[in-house]
C-alpha positions as CSV (number, residue, x, y, z in Angstrom):
1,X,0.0,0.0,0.0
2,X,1.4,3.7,-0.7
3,X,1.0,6.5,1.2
4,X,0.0,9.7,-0.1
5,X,2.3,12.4,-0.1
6,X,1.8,16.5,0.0
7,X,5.6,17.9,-0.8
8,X,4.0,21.2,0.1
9,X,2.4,20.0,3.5
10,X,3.2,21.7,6.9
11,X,4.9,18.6,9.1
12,X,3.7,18.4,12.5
13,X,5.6,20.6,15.0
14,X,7.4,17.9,17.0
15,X,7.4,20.1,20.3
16,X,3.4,21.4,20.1
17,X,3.0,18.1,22.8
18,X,7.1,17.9,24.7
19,X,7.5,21.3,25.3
20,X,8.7,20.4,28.9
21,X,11.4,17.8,27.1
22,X,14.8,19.3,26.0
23,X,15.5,19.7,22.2
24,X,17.7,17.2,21.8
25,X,14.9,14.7,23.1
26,X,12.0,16.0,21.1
27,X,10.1,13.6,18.5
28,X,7.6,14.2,16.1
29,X,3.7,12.9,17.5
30,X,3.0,9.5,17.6
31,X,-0.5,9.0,16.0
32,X,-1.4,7.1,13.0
33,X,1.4,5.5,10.5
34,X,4.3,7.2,12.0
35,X,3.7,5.9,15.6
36,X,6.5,3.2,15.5
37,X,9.6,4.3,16.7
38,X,9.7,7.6,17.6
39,X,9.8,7.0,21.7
40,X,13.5,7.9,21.4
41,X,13.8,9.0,25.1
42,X,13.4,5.1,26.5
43,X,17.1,3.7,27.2
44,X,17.4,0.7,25.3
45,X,20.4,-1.3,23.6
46,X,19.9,0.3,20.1
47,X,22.6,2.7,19.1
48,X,21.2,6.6,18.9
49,X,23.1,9.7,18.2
50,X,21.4,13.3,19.1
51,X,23.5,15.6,17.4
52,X,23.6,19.7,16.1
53,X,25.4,19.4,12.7
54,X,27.2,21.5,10.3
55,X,28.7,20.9,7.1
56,X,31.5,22.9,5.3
57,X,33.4,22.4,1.9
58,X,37.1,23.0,1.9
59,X,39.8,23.0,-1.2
60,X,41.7,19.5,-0.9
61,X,44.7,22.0,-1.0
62,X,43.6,23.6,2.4
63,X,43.0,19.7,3.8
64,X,46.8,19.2,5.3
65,X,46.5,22.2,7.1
66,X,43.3,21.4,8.4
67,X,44.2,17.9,9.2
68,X,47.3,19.4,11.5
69,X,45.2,21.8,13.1
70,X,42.5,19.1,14.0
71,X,45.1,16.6,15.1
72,X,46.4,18.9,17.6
73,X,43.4,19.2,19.4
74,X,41.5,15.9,18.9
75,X,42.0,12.6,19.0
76,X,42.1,10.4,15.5
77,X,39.2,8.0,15.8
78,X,39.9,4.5,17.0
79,X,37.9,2.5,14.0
80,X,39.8,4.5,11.4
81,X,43.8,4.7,12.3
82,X,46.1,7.4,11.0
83,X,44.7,6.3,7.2
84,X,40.9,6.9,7.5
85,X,38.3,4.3,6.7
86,X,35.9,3.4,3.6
87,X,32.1,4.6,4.2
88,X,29.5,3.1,1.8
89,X,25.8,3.4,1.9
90,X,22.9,2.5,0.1
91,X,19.9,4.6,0.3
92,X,16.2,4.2,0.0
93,X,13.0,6.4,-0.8
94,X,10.0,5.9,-2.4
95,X,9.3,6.3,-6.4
96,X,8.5,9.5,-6.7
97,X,11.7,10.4,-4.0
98,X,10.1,11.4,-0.9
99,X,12.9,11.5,1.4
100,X,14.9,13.6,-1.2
101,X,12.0,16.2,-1.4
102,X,11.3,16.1,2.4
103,X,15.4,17.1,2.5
104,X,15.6,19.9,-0.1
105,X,12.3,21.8,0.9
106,X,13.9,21.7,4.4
107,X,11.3,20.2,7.0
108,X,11.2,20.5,9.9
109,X,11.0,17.0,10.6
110,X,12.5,14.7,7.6
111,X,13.9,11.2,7.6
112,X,15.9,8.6,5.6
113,X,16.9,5.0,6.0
114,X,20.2,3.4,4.6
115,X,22.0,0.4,4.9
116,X,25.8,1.1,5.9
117,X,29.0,0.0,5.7
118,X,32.5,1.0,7.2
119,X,35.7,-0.1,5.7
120,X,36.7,-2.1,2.5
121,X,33.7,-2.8,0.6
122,X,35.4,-5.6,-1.7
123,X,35.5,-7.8,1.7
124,X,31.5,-7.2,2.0
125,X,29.9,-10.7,1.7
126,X,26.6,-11.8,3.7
127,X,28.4,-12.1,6.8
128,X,29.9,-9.0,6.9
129,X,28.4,-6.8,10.1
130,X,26.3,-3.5,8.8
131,X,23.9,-1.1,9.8
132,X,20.4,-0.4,9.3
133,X,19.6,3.5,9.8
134,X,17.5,6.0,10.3
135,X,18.6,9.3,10.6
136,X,15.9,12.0,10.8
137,X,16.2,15.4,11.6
138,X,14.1,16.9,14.1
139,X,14.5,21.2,14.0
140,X,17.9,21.9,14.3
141,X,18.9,18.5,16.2
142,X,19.9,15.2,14.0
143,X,18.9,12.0,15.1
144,X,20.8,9.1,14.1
145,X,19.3,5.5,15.3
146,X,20.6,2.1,14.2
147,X,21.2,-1.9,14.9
148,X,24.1,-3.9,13.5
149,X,23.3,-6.7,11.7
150,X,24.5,-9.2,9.0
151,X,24.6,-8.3,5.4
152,X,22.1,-11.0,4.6
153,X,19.7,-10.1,7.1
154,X,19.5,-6.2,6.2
155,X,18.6,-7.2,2.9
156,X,15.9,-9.8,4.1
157,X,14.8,-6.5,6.6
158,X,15.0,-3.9,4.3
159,X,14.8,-5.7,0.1
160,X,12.0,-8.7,1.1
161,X,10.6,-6.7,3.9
162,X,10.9,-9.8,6.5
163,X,11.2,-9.8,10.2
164,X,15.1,-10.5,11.3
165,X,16.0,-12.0,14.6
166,X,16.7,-8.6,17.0
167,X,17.2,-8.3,20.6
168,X,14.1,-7.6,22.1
169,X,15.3,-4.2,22.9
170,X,15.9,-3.1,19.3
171,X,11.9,-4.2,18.5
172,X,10.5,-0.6,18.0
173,X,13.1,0.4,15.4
174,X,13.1,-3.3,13.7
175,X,9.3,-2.7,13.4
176,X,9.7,1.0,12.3
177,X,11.7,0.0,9.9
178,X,9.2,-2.8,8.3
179,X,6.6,0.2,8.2
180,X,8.7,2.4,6.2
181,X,9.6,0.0,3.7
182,X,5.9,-1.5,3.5
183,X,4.2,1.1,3.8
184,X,6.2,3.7,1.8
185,X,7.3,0.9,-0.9
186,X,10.9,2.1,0.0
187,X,13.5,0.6,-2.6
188,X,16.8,1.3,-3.3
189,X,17.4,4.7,-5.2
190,X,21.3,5.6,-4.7
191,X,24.6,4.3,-3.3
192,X,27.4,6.9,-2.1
193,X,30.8,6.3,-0.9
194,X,34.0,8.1,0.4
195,X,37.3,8.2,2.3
196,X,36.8,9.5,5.5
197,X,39.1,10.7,8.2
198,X,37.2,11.7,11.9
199,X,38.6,13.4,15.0
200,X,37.0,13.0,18.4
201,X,36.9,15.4,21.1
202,X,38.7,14.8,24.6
203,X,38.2,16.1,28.0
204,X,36.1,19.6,27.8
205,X,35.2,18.9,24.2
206,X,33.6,15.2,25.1
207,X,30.8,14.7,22.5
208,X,32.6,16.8,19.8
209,X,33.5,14.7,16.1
210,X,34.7,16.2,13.2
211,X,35.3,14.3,9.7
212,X,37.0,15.2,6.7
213,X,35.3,12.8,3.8
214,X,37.0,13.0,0.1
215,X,36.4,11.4,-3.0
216,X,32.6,11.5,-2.9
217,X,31.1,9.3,-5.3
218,X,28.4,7.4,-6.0
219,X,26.4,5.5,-8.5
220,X,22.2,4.7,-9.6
221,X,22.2,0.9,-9.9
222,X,24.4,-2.2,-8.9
223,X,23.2,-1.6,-4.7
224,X,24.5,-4.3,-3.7
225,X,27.4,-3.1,-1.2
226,X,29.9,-5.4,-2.5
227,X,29.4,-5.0,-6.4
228,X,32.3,-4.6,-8.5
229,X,31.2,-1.6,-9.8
230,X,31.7,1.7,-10.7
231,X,30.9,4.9,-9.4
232,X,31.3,8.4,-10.1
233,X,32.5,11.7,-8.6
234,X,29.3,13.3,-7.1
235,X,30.8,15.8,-5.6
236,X,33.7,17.7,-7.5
237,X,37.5,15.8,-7.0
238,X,38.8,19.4,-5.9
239,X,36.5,19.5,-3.3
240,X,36.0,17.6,0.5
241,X,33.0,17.9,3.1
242,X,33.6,18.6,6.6
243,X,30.9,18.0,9.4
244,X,31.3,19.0,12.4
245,X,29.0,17.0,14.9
246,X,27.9,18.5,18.8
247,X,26.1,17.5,20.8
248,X,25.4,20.7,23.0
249,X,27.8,23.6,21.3
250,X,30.4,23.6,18.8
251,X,33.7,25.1,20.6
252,X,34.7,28.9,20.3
253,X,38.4,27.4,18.8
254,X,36.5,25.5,16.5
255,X,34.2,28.3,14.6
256,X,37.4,30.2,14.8
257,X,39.5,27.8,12.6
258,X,36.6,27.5,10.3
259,X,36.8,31.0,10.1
260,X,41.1,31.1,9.6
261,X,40.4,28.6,7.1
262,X,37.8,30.4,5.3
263,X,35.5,27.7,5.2
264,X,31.8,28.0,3.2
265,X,28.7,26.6,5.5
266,X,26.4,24.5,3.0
267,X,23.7,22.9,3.4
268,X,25.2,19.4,1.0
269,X,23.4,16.2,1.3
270,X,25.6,13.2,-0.1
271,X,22.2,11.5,-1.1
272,X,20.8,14.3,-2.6
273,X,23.9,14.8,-4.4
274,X,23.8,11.6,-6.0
275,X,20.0,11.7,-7.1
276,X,20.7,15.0,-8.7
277,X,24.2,13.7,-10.3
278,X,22.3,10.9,-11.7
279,X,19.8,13.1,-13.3
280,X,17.1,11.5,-11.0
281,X,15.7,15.2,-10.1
282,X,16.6,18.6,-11.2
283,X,20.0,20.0,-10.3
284,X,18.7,22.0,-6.7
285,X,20.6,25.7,-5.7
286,X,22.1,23.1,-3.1
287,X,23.5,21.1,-5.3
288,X,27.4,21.4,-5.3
289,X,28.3,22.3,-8.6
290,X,32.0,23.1,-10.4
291,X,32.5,25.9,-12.8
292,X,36.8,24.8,-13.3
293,X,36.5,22.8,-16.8
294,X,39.4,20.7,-15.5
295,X,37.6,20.1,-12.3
296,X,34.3,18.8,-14.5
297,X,36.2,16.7,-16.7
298,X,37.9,15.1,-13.3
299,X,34.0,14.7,-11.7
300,X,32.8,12.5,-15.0
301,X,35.4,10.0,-14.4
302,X,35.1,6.8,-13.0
303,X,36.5,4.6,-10.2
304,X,36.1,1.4,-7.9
């Protein structure tokens, strides 16, 4: 069954009935076909992120610099070493692109669920651990809520719409995501992939991550994460993302290298890049475009 869906209708104001709750904790109300799921203040075993995000671009020359700066005041994440990691992800949305439309007219609340994977994706087979998520946006704060599971069984969960085993404790979002996919017809729509390198804050900046991700790319068919296949530069080679992820403030010493470093705030979405690269949807004014002909002719190439 599908849903209908207003791209001009007003979402519901998630803090009209938790205005005593703190932002962070806010969800959208829980009536009718969105009701699964969204208790996010219950403790449970499921990994959740509350975060404030922002998102910069920065020349690839300006990176080192960065890097140095970063490194002397954060810690290099664990998961990744000094070399940075591999992070692939396959997204899903409805035909006519919901979740891509609920992103670029900016709601309030907005959602998206994608199958993840950290690290060399020409290891992936149906073994291989991976993550089911949905990361939503709720006003200003990002939500991110996942379960690890084998490859096989995301695809089972999320391709034949089929009950995994879970821990009971991970039953709300399992179920959630069964809705979405029924109830939505969710299928695949885009794959991205990058390098990343993340920083983690220490002492008085606990909570703080910040991650420089390069070579963007992505592709419109083959979603199976392990596919030999090829992908393209979505977002120009010249060109990396940096987020910056908080989950009360972003530090002063912080905004002011961003600053130094002459940094430009956008509002980039590696999905939405890859549906608009694709020609799946017009080109939007967020879309991340290159005017350096040399910089074009390196974004149509391809690469594993």
């Amino acid at each position: 069954m599908r849903l209908r869906f207003n791209r001009r209708a007003r979402p519901p104001d998630p803090a009209a009935d938790h205005r005593g709750d703190p932002a962070p904790e806010a969800g959208p109300p829980t009536t009718g076909r969105d009701h699964a799921g969204h208790a996010l203040r219950a403790p449970s075993k499921l990994h959740a992120f509350n975060r404030y995000e922002i998102k910069y671009l920065v020349e690839t020359t300006k990176v080192a610099a960065l890097r140095r700066e970063l490194a002397a005041r954060l810690a290099t994440d664990s998961n990744g070493g000094n070399s940075g990691y591999g992070v692939w992800s396959v997204y899903y949305d409805t035909a006519d692109l919901r979740f891509y439309w609920e992103k670029i007219e900016g709601l309030r609340f907005r959602r998206k669920l994608r199958v993840r994977h950290y690290g060399d994706r020409s290891t992936i087979d149906d073994d291989t651990t991976v993550y089911v998520e949905i990361k939503q946006r709720v006003n200003r704060v990002t939500q991110k809520r996942r379960i690890a599971l084998p490859y096989r069984e995301a695809r089972r969960l999320c391709d034949e719409r089929a009950m995994v085993e879970h821990d009971p404790s991970q039953r709300g979002f399992v179920e959630e995501v069964l809705e979405l996919v029924s109830g939505l017809d969710l299928r695949p729509v885009a794959m991205t992939g990058y390098h990343r390198e993340a920083f983690v804050g220490q002492d008085s900046d606990l909570g703080l991550r910040v991650t420089l991700d390069h070579r963007v790319r992505g592709r419109d068919r083959d979603f199976h994460l392990g596919a030999d296949a090829e992908n393209r530069l979505i977002v120009p080679a010249r060109l990396s993302v940096v987020e910056i992820k908080a989950n009360e403030r972003v530090p002063y010493w912080l905004t002011d290298l961003a600053a130094r470093a002459e940094l430009s705030v956008v509002r980039v979405s590696k999905y939405c890049q890859s549906v608009e690269a694709f020609g799946r949807a017009p080109r939007s004014v967020f879309h991340v475009q290159d005017t350096d002909p040399a910089a074009d002719l390196a974004a149509a190439t391809f690469e594993k």
